[in-house]
GUDRENVEX-109514 format. One record per residue (C-alpha): residue in one letter; x, y, z. Coordinates in steps of 0.001 Angstrom, whole numbers, padded with zeros to 6 digits, always signed. Layout:
// GUDRENVEX-109514
AXYZ/...
This chain:
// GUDRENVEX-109514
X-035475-044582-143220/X-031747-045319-142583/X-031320-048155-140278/X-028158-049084-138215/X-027052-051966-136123/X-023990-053714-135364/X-022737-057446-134936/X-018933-056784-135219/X-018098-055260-131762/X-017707-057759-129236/X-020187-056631-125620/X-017626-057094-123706/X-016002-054346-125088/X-019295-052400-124867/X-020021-053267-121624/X-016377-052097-120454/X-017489-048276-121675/X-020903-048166-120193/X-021850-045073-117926/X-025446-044747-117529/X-027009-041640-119081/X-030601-042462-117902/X-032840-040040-116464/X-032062-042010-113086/X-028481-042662-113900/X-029431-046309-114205/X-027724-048268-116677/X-030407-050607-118308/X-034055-050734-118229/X-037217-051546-120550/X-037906-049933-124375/X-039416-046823-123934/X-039625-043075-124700/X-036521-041773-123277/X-034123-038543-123192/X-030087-038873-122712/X-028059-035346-121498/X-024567-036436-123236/X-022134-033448-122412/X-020452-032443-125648/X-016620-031502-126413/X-015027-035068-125362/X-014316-037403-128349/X-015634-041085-127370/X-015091-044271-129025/X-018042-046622-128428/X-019468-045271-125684/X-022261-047120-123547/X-024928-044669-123288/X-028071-047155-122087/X-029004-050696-122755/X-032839-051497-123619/X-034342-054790-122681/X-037312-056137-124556/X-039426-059190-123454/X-039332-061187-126306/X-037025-063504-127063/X-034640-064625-130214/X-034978-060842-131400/X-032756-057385-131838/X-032873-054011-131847/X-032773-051858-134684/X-031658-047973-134674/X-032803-044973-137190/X-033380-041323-137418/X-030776-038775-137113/X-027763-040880-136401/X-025133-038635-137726/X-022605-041892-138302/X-022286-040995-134183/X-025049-043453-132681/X-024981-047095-132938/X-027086-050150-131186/X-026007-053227-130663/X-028397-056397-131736/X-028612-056870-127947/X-030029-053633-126915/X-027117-051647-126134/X-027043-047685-127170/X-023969-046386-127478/X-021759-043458-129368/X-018594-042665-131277/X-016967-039775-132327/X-017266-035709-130920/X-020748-034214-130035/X-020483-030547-130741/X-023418-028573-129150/X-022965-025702-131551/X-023639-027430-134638/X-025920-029890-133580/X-027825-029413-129643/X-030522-032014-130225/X-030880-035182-131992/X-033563-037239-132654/X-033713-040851-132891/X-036107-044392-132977/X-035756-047668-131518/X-037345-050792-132736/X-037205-054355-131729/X-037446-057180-134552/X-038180-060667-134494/X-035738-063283-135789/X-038076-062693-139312/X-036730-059061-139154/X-040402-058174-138631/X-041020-055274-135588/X-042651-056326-132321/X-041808-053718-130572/X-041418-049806-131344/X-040675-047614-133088/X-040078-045760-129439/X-038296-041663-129654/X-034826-041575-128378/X-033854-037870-127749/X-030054-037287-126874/X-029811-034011-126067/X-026145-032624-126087/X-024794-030437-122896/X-022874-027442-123486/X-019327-027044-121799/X-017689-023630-121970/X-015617-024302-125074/X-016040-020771-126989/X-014666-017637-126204/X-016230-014280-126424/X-015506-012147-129278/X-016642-008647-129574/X-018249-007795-132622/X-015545-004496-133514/X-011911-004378-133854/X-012361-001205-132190/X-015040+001676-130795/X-015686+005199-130880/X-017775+007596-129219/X-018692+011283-127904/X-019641+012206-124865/X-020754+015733-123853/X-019368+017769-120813/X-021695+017523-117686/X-023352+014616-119352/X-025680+012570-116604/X-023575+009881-114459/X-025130+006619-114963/X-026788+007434-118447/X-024902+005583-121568/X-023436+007245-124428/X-022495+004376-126406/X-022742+000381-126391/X-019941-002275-126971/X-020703-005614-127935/X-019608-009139-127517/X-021005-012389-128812/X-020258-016289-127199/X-021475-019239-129202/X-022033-021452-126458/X-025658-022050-124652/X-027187-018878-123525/X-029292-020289-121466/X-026057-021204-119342/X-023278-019915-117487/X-020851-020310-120546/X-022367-017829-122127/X-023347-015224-119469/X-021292-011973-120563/X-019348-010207-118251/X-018119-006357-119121/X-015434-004291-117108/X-012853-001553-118082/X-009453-002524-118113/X-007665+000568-118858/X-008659+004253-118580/X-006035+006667-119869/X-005254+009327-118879/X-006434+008634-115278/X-006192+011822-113803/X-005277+011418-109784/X-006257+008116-109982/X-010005+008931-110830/X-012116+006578-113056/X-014366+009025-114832/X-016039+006409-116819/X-018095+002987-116055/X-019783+000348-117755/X-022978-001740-117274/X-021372-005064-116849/X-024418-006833-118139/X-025409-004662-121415/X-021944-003340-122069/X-023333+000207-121957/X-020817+002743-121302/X-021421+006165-119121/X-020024+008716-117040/X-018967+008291-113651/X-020409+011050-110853/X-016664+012331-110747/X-016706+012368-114838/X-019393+014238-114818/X-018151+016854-112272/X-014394+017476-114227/X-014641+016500-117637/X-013601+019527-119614/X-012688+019138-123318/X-010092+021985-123020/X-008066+020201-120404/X-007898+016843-122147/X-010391+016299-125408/X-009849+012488-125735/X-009609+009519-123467/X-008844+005771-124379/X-010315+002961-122791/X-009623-001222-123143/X-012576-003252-122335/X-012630-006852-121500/X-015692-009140-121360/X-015138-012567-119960/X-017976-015453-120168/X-018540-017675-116767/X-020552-014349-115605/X-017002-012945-114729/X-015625-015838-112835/X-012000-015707-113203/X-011456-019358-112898/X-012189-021239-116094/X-013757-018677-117686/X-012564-016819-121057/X-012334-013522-122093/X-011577-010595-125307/X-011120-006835-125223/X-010900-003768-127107/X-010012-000516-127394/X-012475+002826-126985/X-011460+005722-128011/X-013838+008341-126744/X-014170+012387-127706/X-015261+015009-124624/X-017298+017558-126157/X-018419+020728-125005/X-021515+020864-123287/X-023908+023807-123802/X-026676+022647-122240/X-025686+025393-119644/X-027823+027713-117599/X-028312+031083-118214/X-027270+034293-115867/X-029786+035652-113799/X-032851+037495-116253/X-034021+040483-114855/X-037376+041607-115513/X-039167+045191-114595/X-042339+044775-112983/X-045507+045880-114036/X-044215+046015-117555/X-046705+047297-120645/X-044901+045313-122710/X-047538+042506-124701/X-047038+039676-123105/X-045337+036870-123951/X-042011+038400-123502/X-038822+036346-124301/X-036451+036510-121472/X-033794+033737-122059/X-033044+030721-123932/X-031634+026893-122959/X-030201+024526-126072/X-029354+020812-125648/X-026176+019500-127387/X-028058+018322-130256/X-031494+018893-132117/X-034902+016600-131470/X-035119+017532-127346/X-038238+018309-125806/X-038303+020836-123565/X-040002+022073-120091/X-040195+024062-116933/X-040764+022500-113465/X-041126+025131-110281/X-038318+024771-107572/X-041186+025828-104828/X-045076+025697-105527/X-046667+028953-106541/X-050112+030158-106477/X-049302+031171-110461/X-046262+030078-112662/X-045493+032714-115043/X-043061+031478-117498/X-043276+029342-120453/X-040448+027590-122744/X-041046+026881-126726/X-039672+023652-128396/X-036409+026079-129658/X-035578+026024-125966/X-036830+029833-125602/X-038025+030892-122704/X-040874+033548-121769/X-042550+035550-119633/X-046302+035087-119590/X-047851+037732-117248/X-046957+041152-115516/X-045361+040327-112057/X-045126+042339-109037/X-042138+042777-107270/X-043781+043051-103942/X-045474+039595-104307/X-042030+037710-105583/X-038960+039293-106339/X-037195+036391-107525/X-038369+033160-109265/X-036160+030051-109771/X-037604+027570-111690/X-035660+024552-113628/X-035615+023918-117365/X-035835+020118-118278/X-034438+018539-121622/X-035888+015061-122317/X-035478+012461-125125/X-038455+011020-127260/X-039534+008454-124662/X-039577+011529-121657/X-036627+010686-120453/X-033937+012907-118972/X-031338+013960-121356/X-029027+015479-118697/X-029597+017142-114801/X-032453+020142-114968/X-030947+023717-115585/X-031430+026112-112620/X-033106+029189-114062/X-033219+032373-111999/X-035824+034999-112558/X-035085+038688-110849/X-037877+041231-110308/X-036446+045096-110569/X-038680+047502-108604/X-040511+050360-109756/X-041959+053031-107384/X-045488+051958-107243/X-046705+051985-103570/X-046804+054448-100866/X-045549+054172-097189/X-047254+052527-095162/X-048077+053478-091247/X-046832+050644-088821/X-050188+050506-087224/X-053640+052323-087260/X-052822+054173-084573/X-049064+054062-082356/X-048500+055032-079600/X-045733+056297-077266/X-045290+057018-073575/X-043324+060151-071913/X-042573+060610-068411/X-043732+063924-066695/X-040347+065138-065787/X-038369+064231-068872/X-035944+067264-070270/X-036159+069127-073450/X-034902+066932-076234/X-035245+063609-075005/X-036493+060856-077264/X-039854+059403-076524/X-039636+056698-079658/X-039011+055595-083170/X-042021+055891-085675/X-040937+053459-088378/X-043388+053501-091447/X-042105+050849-094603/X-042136+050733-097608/X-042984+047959-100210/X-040638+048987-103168/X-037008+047684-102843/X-035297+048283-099819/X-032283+050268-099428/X-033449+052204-103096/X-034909+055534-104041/X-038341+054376-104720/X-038452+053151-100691/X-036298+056147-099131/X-038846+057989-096700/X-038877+060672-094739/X-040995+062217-091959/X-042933+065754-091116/X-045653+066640-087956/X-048107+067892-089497/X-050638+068765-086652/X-050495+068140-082621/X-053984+068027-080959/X-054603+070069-077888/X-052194+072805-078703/X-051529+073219-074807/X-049713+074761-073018/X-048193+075405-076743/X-047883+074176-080384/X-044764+072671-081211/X-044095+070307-078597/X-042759+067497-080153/X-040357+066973-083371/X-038846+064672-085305/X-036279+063551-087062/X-036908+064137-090880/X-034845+060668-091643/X-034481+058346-088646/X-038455+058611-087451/X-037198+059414-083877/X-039944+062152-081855/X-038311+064183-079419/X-039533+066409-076735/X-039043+070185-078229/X-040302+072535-075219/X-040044+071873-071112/X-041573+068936-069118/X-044569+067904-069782/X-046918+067769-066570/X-049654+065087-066523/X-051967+067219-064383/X-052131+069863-067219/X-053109+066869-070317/X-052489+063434-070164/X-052491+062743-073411/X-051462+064413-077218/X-052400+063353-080827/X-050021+063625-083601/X-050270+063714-087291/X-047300+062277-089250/X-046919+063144-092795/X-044407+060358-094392/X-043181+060231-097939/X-041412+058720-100446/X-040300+060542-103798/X-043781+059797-104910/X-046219+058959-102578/X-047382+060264-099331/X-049122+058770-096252/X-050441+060497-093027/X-050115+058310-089697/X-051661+058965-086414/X-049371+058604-083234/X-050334+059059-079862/X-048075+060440-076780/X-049103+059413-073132/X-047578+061264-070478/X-046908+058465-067161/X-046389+059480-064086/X-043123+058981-062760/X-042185+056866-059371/X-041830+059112-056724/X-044098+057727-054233/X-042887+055233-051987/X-045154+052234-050544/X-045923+052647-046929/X-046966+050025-044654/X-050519+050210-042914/X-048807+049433-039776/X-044918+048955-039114/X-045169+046049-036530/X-047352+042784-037249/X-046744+041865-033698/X-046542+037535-032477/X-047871+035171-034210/X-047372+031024-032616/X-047777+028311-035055/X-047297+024844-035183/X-043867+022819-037040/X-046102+020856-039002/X-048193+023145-040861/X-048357+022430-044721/X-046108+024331-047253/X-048170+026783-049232/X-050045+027612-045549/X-050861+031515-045531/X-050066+032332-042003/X-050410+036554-042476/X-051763+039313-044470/X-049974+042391-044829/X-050982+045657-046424/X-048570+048600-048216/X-050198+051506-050567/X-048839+053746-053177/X-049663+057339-054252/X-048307+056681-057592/X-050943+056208-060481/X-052655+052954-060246/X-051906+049927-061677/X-048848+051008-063008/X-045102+049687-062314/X-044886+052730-060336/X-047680+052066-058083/X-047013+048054-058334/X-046072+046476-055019/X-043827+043864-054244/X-042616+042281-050646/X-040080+040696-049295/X-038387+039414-046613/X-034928+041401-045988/X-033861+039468-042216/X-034358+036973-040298/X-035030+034100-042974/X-031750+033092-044688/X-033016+029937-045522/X-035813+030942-047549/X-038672+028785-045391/X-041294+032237-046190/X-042600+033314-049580/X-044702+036727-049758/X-047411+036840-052844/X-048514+040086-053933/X-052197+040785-055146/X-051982+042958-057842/X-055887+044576-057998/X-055122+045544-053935/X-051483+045335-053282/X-052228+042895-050414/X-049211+040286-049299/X-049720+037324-048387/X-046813+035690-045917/X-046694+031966-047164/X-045005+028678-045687/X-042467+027722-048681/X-040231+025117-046606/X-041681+022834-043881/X-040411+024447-040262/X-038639+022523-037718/X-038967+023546-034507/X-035998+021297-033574/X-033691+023222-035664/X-035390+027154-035560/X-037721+027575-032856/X-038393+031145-033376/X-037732+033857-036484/X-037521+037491-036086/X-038407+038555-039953/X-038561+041721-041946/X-040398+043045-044630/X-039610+045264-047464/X-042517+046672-049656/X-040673+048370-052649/X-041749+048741-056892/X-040596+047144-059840/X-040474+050966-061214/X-037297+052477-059963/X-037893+055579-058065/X-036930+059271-059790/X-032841+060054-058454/X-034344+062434-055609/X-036701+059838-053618/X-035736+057050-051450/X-037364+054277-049564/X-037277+054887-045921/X-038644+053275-042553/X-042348+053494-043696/X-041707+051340-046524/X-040630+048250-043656/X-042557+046073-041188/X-041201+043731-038938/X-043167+040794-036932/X-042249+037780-034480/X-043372+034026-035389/X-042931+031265-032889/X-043227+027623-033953/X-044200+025247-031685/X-043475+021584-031061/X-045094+018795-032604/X-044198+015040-031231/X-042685+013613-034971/X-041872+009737-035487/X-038624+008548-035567/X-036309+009118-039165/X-034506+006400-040527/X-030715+007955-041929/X-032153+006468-045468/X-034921+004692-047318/X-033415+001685-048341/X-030438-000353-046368/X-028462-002717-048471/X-026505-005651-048156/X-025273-009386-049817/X-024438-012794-049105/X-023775-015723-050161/X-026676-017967-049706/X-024768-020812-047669/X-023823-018340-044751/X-024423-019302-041541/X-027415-018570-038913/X-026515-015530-037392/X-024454-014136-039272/X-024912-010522-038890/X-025303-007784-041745/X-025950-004733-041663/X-026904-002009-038840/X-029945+000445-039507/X-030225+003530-037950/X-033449+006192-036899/X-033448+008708-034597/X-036430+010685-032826/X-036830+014575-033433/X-037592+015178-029734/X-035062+012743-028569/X-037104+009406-027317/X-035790+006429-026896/X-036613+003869-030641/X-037335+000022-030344/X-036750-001889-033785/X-038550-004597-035654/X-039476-006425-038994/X-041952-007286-040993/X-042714-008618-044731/X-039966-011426-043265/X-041835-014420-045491/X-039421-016497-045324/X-038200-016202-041584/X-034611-015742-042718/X-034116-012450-040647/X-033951-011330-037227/X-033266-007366-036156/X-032048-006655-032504/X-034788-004094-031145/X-032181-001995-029381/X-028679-001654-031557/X-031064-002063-035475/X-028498-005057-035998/X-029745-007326-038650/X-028915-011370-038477/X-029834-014617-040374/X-032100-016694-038478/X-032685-019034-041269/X-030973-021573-044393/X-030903-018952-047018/X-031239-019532-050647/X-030777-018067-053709/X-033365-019898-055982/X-036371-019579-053660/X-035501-015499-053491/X-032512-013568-055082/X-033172-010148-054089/X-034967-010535-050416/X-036497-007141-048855/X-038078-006510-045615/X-039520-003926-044205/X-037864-002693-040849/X-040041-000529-038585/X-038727+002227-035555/X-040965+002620-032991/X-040964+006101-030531/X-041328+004210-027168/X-042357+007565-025521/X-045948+006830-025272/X-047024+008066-028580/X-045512+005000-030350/X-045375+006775-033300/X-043634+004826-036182/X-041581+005089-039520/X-040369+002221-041452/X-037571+001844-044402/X-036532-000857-045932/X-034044-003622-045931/X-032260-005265-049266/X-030140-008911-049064/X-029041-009470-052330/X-027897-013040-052263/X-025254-014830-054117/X-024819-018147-055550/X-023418-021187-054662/X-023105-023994-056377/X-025884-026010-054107/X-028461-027623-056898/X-027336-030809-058958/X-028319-030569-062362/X-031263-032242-064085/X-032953-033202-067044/X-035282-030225-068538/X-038107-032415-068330/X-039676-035481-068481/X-038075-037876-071043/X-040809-040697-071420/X-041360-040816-075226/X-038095-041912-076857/X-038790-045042-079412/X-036646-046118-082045/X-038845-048362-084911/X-038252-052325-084376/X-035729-053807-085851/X-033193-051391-086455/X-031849-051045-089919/X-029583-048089-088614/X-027954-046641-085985/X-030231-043785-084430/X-029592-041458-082144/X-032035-039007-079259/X-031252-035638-078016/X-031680-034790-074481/X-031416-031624-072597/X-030290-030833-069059/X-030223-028009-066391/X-029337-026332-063354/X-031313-024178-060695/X-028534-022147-059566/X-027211-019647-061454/X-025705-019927-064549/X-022615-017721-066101/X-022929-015489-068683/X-021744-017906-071403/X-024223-020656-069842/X-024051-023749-068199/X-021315-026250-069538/X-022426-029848-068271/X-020319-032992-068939/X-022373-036495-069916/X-021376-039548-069247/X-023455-043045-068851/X-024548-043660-065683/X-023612-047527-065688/X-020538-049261-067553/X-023076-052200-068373/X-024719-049363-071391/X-021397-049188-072556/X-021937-052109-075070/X-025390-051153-076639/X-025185-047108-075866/X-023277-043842-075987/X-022741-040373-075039/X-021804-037660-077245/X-021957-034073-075955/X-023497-030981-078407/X-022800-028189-076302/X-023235-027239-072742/X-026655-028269-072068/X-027318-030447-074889/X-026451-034275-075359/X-026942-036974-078099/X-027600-040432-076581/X-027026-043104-079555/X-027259-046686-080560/X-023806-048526-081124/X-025890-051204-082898/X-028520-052276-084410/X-029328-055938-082462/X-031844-054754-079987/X-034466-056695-078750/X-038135-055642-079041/X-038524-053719-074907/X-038204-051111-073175/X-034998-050299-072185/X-033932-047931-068925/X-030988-045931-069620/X-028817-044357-067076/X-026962-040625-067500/X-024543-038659-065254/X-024619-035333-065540/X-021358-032886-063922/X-021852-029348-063672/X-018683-028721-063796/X-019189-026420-060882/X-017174-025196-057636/X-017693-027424-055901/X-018885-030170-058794/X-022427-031291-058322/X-022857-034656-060248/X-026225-036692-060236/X-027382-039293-061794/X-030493-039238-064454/X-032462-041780-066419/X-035393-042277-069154/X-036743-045216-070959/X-036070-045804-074458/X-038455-048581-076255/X-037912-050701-079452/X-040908-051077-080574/X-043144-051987-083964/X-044021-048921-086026/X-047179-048096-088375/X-047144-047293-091382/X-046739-043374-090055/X-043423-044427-088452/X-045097-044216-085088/X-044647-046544-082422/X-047456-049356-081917/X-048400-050293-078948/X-051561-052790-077930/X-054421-051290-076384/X-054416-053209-073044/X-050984-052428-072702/X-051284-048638-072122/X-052232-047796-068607/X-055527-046023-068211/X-056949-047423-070899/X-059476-050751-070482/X-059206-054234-072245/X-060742-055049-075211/X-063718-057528-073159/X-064078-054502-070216/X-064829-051924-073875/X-067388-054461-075875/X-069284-055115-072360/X-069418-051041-072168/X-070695-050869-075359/X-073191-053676-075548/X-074593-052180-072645/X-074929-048465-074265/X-076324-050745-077286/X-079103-052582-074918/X-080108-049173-074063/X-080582-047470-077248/X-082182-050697-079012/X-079699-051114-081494/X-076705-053723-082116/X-074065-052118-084780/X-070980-053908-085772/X-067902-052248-084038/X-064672-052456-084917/X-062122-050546-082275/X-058911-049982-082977/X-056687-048295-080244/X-053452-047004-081377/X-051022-044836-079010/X-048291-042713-080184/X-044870-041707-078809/X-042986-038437-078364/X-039719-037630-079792/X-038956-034389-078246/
């Protein structure tokens, strides 16, 4: 073992260099394992790095292990250094300490010394090539690296120094200012932009050069260092394109699989596969590891006549080589299904008086093959009518368009209601037969006619309800039952303008019932003279028209009903401020009486008795002191009364919203009886203290000013405000004397006009416990009994019981901060 020491450097020069590299930063301390962080890169001539004390006397301390020729100890203790550390060749050395006895013989140690050197960023990065190449396919995926640069840093990885930072310098060309590449600023993995992988194209420029930096300090560009390099990348073509749409005949007899298309990536090793765009009940296609696709079953046109599917290229570890190929699949028809009849059975209705050649409907039958080709063109032929009366032959239609037309005179519905057709529809190989049915409908030319053309008088009150039927009147029609030719409706054609009647029609008997649809006022209409029109929602044939028959008239008389007053609206409204004056008046309500009676006024719901109404005029005055914070918004409820002899009533209500003034000096937020600081002081503390306001407070909040409430505080206290409601009350010393001391506070609230008032709260000095909590003696708190009136309680409870335990109270109290 190597051992060093030194005699011939004086300590005072020693002690002049010493900095104190202790775990603690202390300077000196006993002989024992230790570890020293030394920073490296600064050369140092003897310097201090920790002085060791042993216990015994006439002795010294001895150094060995891996010294270096860098680290020295003097006799007395004293560890110290010369020369460079360099973390990069050496991070960690290892050394022993003994002490030895004026004999040279060891009484204390060996003990491990570890001086662990600190990296500083003293190395650059470097990247490992002069210079880079790569390719890059066309359409490539944005995000997905095509090649890697790399840069090394020799300091500490574990630190900032050597966290790598990548970025692109340069990108030429850079076509309208577009970057079309990136680069993972952590891995130094470079890949296509989104907007390089949209316009790259190899025959509009087939090269692009790049500079890349990397700079250490995690890309800090203060004290940090940095290297680049060029990149010269090649745009190839991509081929991993999709295919134009397949088309496939359906039904094929071809053996199945059938190749339909193939998909290549740029280069050999991909793995392929298909992935539906939409789910299917059955996916009929299949690709082979060449990238060929098939199809794997006969498909049917009707079912689905296109397919669009995507084809997937993937690496060896499944993931994506590039964005999915969008394959579409097209189904050509062949003519393999006959027409088809819209419905079992269709039917059509003719009027009775409807001339030759009129069209009594379309008879659409479809077709499943392709529209708009051969295989679904159709055409149409009667094959039969059923009964041939009065002839055969009395409908056609139209070989191409479907449409059946009337093809000899009017059909009467006396002679047959009804005719059955057979339709013959084809296409060029298929044929169908389709039943229709013709109903001839009577046409309107009936009018309704009332059962009576006067309804006579009819009295009733102004308060019946809405909805009320109040008569039943009766039309009929010689048209054909239940049909919109026979269909009744009423209405009123005079007498009510504003719509206060409603006439429901029953549609089984035709009956109409006269309803009330807006409450009557007898005040306003006393009597209506109405008329009533009974007419069809059928129009009638050119030659008929509705005449006299088809109106009634009657007479209805309302009569009086004694109504309670009306207030002009529900709610009267009004503010002021809360300091206005008794009698003060403010506002005027108003209610009048339907029949004209004279109206008394009153309140009630007046809680506070801040409100009086006059009974006559509805003028409302304060009676009361009015304020704010006992009721903000204050409603009564104000009451007309018909003084007629009914006394029938209404009320509505009245609203005083009432506004501030400053009336309320502000306060503390509560009570402040806990605030201790631990005696004696060893610093100067400080409490926290919060005040408020009952009226109301701006939108930005109150904004109090603090001050101490007596100039004799001044010397041991003082005031410093927070914000607006909060204050800090603190000690300008620290000489207090163990008590309970009564401080004083003024508190402005800065208000129009200023309320100030004057607070106060005790703050004691007092012992504390070892919890930092205030101590207080037991007979000192109030409430609580003495120590003699709590051991003659317990004796007593002891005499009881027949036992005598040793107690031991102990009565502790705690204070309160907040």
């Amino acid at each position: 073992m190597k051992v060093f020491e030194i005699l011939a450097i004086p300590l005072h020069i020693l002690y002049r260099n010493m900095t104190g590299y202790g775990q603690d930063g202390g300077f000196s301390g006993p002989l024992k394992p230790m570890t020293f962080p030394i920073s490296e890169g600064e050369e140092k001539n003897n310097q201090v790095i920790f002085q060791f004390k042993a216990d015994a006397t006439d002795k010294k301390f001895q150094l060995s292990g891996e010294t270096d020729d860098i680290f020295y100890i003097h006799p007395d203790g004293i560890l110290y250094y010369t020369g460079l550390l360099d973390r990069e060749k050496k991070a960690v050395y290892v050394l022993q300490v003994e002490v030895l006895d004026a004999g040279g013989n060891r009484v204390e140690g060996p003990v491990p010394i570890t001086i662990e050197v600190l990296d500083i960023n003293d190395n650059r990065p470097v990247f490992l090539q002069r210079q880079y190449n790569g390719t890059v396919r066309q359409s490539s995926r944005p995000g997905k690296p095509f090649m890697y640069v790399n840069a090394t840093d020799r300091d500490d990885p574990t630190t900032l120094h050597a966290q790598l930072f990548y970025r692109i310098a340069v990108q030429l060309p850079k076509i309208n200012n577009v970057m079309y590449f990136q680069i993972n600023n952590k891995t130094g993995g470079i890949s296509l932009t989104r907007a390089g992988s949209q316009e790259l194209d190899p025959f509009k420029n087939a090269r692009y050069d790049l500079v890349v930096s990397v700079m250490d300090m995690g890309g800090q560009a203060e004290n940090s260092f940095s290297d680049t390099v060029p990149v010269n990348i090649v745009v190839e073509e991509n081929i991993w394109k999709a295919p134009g749409t397949v088309t496939i005949k359906e039904n094929s007899t071809e053996p199945y699989p059938i190749k339909i298309t193939q998909v290549r990536w740029n280069e050999p090793g991909a793995h392929y596969s298909l992935t539906e765009k939409e789910e299917l009940p059955r996916f009929p296609f299949s690709i082979d590891h060449d990238g060929i696709i098939y199809v794997t079953q006969p498909l049917d046109r009707e079912e689905k006549d296109l397919y669009i599917f995507y084809a997937a290229a993937k690496d060896d570890h499944g993931l994506p080589l590039a964005r999915p190929l969008e394959i579409h699949v097209e189904v050509t028809d062949i003519n393999d299904n006959p027409p088809i009849c819209p419905a079992s059975e269709t039917v059509f209705e003719v009027q009775e008086n409807e001339k030759i050649g009129s069209n009594i409907g379309v008879f659409q039958a479809y077709d499943m093959d392709q529209k708009d080709t051969v295989n679904s063109f159709l055409s149409y032929t009667i094959v039969e009518q059923r009964p041939v009366l009065p002839s055969d032959g009395l409908f056609l239609i139209q070989n191409v368009a479907g449409i059946i037309q009337l093809a000899k005179g009017s059909l009467r519905k006396q002679d047959q209601p009804q005719y059955h057709l057979k339709v013959q529809v084809a296409d060029p190989a298929f044929k169908t037969i389709c039943d229709v049915t013709i109903n001839v409908i009577d046409i309107n030319d009936q009018i309704p006619i009332f059962e009576k053309n006067d309804y006579g008088n009819l009295t009733i009150d102004e308060s019946v309800a809405v909805g009320t039927t109040i008569l039943t009147i009766q039309a009929t029609d010689g048209d054909e039952p239940f049909t919109g030719s026979s269909k009744i409706l009423y209405s009123i054609v005079e007498g009510d303008p504003d719509r206060k009647f409603v006439i429901d029609s029953d549609p089984f008997t035709n009956a109409g019932y006269v309803k009330i649809n807006e409450p009557l006022d007898f005040e306003i209409v006393p009597i209506y003279y109405l008329v009533i029109k009974a007419e069809n929602p059928e129009p009638l044939v050119d030659n008929i028209q509705y005449n006299s028959s088809s109106y009634a008239r009657f007479i209805l008389r309302v009569s009086d009903v004694n109504e309670p007053p009306l207030f002009s609206q529900a709610l009267y409204e009004a503010q002021i401020s809360e300091d206005a004056k008794i009698k003060t008046k403010l506002i005027t309500v108003n209610a009048t009486d339907p029949e004209g009676e004279a109206i008394s006024y009153s309140l009630s719901e007046d809680t506070q008795g801040w409100l009086r109404i006059d009974g006559v005029t509805g003028e409302i005055f304060t009676t009361g002191q009015l304020d704010r914070e006992t009721a903000k918004n204050y409603r009564v409820k104000v009451i007309a009364t018909e003084k007629g002899g009914s006394y029938l009533t209404s009320s509505a209500y009245f609203q005083l919203t009432l506004l501030d003034v400053n009336d309320n000096p502000p306060r503390l937020v509560k009570d402040y009886t806990g605030f201790f600081f631990c005696h004696p002081l060893t610093t100067l503390g400080s409490i926290i203290f919060q005040a408020t306001d009952d009226d109301q407070q701006p939108p930005w909040g109150p904004q109090f000013d603090f001050s101490l409430g007596d100039d004799g505080l001044q010397n041991d206290w003082e005031i410093s405000k927070i914000n607006g409601t909060h204050a800090k009350l603190s000690t300008k010393h620290t000489n207090f004397e163990e008590k309970v001391y009564e401080v004083s506070v003024k508190i402005n609230d800065r208000g129009r006009p200023p309320l100030e008032n004057t607070v106060s709260f005790p703050v004691t000095m007092c012992k504390c416990a070892a919890d930092g909590w205030c101590f207080r003696p037991a007979d000192s708190l109030p409430g609580i009994p003495t120590a003699g009136m709590a051991i003659g309680i317990l004796l007593t409870v002891i005499l009881v019981i027949g036992e005598c335990p040793v107690l031991v109270l102990s009565l502790r109290s705690r204070g309160d901060l907040n």
